[in-house]
N, C-alpha and C positions, 0 to 999 in steps of 0.2 A: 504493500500500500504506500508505503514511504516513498516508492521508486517512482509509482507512479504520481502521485502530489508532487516533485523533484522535478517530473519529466513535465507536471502542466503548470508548474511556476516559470518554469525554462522557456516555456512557449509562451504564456504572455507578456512576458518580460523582454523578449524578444522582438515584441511589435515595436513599427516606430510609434510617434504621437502623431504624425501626418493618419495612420493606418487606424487610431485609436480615435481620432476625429472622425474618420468615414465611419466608425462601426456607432460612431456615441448618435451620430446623423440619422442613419439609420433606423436605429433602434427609439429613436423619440419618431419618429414616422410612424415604426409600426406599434408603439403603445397606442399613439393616438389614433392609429385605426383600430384595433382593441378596444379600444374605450367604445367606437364609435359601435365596432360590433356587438358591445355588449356580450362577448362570450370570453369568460378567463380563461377558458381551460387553452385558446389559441395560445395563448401565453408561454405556453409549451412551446411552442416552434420558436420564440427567440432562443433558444441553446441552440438551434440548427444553424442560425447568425452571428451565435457567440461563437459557434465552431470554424463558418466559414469564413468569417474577420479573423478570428485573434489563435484559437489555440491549431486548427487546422488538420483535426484528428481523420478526420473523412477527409481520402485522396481525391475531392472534385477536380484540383487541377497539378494529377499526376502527366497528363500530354506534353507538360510544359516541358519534361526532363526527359522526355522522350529521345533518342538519337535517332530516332528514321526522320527525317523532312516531311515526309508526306503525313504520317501518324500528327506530327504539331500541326499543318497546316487543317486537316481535314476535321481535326476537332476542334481547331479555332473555329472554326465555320460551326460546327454543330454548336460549340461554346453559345458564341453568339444568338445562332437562331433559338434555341434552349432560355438565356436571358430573353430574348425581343417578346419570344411567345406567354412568357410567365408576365411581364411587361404588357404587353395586348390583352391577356387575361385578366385584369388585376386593374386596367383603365373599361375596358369594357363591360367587363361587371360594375362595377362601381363609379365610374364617370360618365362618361357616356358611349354611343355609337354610332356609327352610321348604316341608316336603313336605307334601301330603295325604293318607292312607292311603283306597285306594280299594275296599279288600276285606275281608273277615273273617276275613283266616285266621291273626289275632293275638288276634283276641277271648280271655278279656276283658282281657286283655292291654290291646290299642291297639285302639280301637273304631274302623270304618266312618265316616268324616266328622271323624277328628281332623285337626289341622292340627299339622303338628311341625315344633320347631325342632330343626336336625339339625345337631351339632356335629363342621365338618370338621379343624380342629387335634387333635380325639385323637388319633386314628391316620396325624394326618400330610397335610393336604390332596393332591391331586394339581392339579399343571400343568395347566392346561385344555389337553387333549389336539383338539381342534375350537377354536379361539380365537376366531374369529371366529364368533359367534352370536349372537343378538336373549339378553339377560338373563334377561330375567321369563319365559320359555318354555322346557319343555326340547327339544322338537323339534320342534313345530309353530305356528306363528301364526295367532292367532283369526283370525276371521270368514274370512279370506283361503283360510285351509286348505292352505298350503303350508309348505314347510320353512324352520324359523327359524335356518339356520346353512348354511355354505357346508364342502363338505365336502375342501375345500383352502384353505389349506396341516391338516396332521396333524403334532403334535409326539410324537413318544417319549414312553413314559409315563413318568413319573416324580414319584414323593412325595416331598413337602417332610417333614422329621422333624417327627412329634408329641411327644406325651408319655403316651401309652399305647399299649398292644398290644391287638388283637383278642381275647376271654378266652371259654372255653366261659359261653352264659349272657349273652354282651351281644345285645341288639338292633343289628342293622346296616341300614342301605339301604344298597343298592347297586345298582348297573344290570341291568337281565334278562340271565345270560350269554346265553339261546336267542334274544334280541331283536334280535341282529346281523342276521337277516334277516325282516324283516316284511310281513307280507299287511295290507295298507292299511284294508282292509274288515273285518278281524278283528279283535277284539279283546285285544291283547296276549298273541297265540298261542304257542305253543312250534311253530313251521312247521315244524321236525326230528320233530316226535311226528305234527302235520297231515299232512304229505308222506306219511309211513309208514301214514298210517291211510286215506287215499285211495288210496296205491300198493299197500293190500293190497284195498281194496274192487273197487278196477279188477282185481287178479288173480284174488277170488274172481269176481266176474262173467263173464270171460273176455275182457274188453278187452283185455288184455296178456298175456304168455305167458309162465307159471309162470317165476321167476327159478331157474336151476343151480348147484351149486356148494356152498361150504361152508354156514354159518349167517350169517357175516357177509355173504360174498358177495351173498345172496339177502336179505339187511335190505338192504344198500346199494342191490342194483337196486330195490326196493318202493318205495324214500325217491324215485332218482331218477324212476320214471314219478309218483311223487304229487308232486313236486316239477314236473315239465312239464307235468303237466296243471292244477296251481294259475296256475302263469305263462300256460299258454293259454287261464284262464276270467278275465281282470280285472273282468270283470260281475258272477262270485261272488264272488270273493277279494280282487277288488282287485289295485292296483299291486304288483309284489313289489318290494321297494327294501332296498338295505345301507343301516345307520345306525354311525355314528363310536360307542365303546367310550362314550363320555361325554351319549351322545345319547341311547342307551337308555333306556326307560323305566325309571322307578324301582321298586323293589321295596325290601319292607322286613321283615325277618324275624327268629328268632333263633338264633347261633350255638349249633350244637350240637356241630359236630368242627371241630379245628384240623390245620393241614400235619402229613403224617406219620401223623397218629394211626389208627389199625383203628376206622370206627365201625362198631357195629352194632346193630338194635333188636330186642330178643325183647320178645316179648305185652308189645309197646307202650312197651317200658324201654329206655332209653338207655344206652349201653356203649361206652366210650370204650377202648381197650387193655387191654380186658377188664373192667373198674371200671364200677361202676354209676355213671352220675350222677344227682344231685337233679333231681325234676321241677317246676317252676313252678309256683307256684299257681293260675295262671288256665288251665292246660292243659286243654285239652278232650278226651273222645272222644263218637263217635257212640253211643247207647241207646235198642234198643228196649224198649218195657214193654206190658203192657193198665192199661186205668183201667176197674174194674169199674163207675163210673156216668155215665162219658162221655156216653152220649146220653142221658141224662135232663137232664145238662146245660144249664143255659142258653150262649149267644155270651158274655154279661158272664163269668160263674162260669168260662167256659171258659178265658178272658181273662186270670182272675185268677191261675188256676192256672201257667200260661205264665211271666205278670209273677212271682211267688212262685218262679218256677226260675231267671229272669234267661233266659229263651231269648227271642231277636230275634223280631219278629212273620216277617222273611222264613224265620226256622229252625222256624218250627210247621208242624204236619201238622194237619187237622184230628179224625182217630184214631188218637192214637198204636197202638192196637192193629193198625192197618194200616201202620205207621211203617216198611217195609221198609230205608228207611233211614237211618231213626234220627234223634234229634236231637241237638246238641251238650251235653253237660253236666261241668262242672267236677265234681271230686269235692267240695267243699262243695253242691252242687247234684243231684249221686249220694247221699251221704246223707240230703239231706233227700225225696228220694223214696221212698228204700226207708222211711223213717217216717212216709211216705203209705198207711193202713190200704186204700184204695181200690186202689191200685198194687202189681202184682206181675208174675210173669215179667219182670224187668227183668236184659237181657241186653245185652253190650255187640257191637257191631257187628261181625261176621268177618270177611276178604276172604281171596278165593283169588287165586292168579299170574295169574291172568286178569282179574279184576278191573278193572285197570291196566297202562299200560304205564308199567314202572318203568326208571330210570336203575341201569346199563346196560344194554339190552334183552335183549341175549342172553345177560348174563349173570344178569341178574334173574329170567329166562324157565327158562332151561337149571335153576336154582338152589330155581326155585317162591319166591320170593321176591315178598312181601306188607306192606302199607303198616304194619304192625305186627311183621312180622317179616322186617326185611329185615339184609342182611348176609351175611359181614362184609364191610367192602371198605377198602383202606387210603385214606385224601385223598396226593397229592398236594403235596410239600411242595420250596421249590427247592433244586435238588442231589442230590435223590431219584431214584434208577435202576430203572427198570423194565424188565422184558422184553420181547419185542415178538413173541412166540408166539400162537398166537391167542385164548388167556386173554389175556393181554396188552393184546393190541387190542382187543377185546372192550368191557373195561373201560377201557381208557385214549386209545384211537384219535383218538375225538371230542375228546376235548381239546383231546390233542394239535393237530390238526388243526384246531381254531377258536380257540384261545385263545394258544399258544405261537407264537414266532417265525418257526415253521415249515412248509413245508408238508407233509402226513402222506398217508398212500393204503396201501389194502390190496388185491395185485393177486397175482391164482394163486398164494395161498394163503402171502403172506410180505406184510409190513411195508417201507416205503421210506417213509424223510426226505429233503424234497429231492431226488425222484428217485432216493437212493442206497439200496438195499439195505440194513436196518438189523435187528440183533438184540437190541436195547435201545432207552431211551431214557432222557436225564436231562435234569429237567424244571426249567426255567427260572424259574419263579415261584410261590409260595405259590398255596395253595387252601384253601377253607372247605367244610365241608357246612353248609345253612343251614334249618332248618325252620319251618315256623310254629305256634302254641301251640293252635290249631284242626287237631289232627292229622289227623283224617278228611275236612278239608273245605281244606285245605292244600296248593297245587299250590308245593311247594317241590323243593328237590336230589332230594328221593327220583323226580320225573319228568323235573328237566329236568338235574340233573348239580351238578360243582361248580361254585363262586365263585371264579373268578379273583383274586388281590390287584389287578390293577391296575379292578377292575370297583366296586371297595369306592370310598362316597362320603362317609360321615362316620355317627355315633351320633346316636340321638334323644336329644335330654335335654330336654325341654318339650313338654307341652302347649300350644301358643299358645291356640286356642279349637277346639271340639269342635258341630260339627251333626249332628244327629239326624237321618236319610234319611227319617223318618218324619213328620217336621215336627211332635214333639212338643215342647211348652213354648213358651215367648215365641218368636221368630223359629226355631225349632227348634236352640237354642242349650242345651246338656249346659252348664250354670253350675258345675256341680260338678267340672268336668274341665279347667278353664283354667287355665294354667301349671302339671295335676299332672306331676309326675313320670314321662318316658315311658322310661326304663331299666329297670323290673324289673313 
């Protein structure tokens, strides 16, 4: 024992004070991240710092004394890329990232091919709940085409304190809640609205035999025969696979209701606990119109007209007067159509409860409730007691049952948590309704439900740079759109 206490005075005694300043630097970094994570038992891992600074018991950098050139050279390299990745790990988690927006339904909001920096300290980073994952990837690895994370060990969720709150009106990404379960071959499906929409085509058909029972009863068998028969065609659908709360694909949207609150939307307006709130400026709806000299038209003159309204070359029709369904237009972009002398009947797009299947089915269904007048329904706030009648369930089952602690089931016509027979329920963590500013062309909460708090992953605040899917300008690079402003 002597020899060795002898041998670990030797070695710290041995550092200089230039060496004993980087390790003292260090080490007040990672208390204060400690602190921040609220977990001591990390604490542990500064002796892997005390060893890599000062006493140097673990040979991490035995390459240096290496005599082959190539053996130094080649683990400088891994050296490095090993530092950069734990580095990218460790800002990504806990600072922030950069997403891609892969869809329209923020326009003109957040355009198709921005690239965003997304700030995780506002609202409070979360503990990588999957730890172990490839960085630069959120659930898949190129070329290879397999998954870029191991889906053990799973940590509790748990946020680090920010320094803002989620506000009606911010932009958020955060994970797809309906993406917990995904068909490989699909395209970022909602598989809960897929299952339903094959388990009712197999019933009209007569594959399966009409489901009995109440309204819920009979949605829940539809789900599960369109649910077994996805899993029995991998050829169409692909693998069916569970994905970790943190793996999920990204989405990214904007807050429109907070915990607690009654949203609801009349002919297209926002109403929060009754109160109307402001609408965005880039908000879009679908319109149709006629253009009295459309086909005299030329392709260019047609082009121009398009460009002059700001509509995407993939949102044109080529006669709006056959436009059944419509194209997106801001109201600075409504205006200047109706003082288009050539344009008239310009009508904004209606839907009926049929339409869509809206969140929640039965009770969206039961309510005739439409992508412009939907409501009212309270969010979800934790602490919040609900009933568990079959209003109740109806509206809040699914949640329950994917998102909370617990497990939820509704059998001959009563509610059970846990197996146990239940006439309420109080809900354990916040929820958002979250929409997108492309309203008619917007697969947000109003299809697939709420936003879980622990699903939320940080705010945009940056444009980094902005490509054009259409590969207009220099490399099809938006120059106008780097580092704007991606919050409002």
């Amino acid at each position: 024992m002597k020899k060795f206490f002898d041998d670990f005075w030797a070695r710290v005694c041995a550092n200089r004070p230039s060496r004993w300043l980087r390790f003292s630097l260090v080490s007040l970094v990672f208390l204060a991240w400690v602190v921040w994570l609220q977990n001591w038992w990390v604490l542990l891992w500064w002796l892997l710092l005390f060893d890599i600074y000062i006493t140097g018991y673990i040979p991490f950098s035995w390459w240096k004394t290496s005599k082959s050139a190539a053996v130094r050279t080649v683990m400088g390299w891994v050296d490095a890329i090993v530092y950069a990745l734990v580095l990218v790990y460790f800002v990504f988690a806990f600072v922030g990232q950069n997403y891609q927006i892969p869809s329209s339904s923020l326009e003109k909001t957040l355009l198709t091919g921005d690239f965003l920096w997304v700030n995780k300290m506002a609202y409070g980073p979360r503990v990588p709940m999957t730890p172990i994952h490839f960085p630069l990837t959120q659930n898949t690895l190129p070329l290879v085409n397999t998954r870029s994370y191991l889906e053990q060990p799973q940590w509790k969720y748990h946020r680090l304190a920010g320094y803002d709150t989620i506000k009606v009106g911010d932009i958020v990404v955060f994970n797809f809640p309906a993406g917990d379960t995904v068909a490989l071959k699909q395209q970022n499906p909602d598989i809960y609205a897929l299952s339903r929409m094959v388990g009712e085509q197999m019933i009209a058909q007569g594959v399966v035999q009409a489901p009995t029972g109440d309204a819920i009863s009979r949605d829940a068998a539809a789900r599960a025969y369109g649910m077994a028969y996805i899993k029995q065609h991998p050829d169409v659908f692909g693998e069916v696979i569970w994905r970790p709360i943190d793996r999920r694909e990204n989405y990214v949207k904007r807050t429109v209701g907070l915990p607690g609150q009654t949203f609801e939307i009349r002919n297209g307006e926002i109403y929060n606990d009754g109160q109307l709130m402001p609408t965005p400026e880039h908000v879009q709806f679908n319109y149709t119109f006629k253009h009295a000299q459309w086909r005299q038209m030329t392709d260019e003159q047609r082009a121009d007209f398009w460009l002059a309204l700001d509509v995407s070359e993939a949102d044109r029709v080529d006669d709006p007067s056959l436009a059944g369904q419509g194209v997106p237009l801001t109201a600075a972009a409504l205006e200047q159509l109706k003082n288009n002398p050539a344009v008239s009947n310009i009508a904004r797009c209606r839907f009926s409860p049929y339409d869509n299947f809206l969140f929640p089915l039965a009770t969206a269904m039961d309510s005739a409730w439409t992508l412009d007048d939907y409501g009212p329904i309270t969010i979800p706030a934790k602490g919040m007691t609900v009933k568990l009648d079959a209003a109740g369930w109806a509206t809040y089952g699914h949640t329950i049952d994917h998102y909370e602690p617990h497990k939820a089931e509704w059998r001959n016509g009563r509610a059970y948590i846990d197996g146990n027979p239940a006439e309420d329920y109080t809900f354990e963590m916040d929820y958002y309704f979250m929409m997108g500013d492309n309203r008619h062309k917007s697969l947000d909460s109003r299809f697939w439900g709420f936003v879980p708090e622990d699903h939320v992953v940080g705010r945009p605040e940056r444009v980094i740079i902005s490509f054009d899917p259409d590969g207009k300008g220099f490399l099809g690079i938006r120059w106008n759109r780097i580092f704007r402003n991606a919050r409002n």
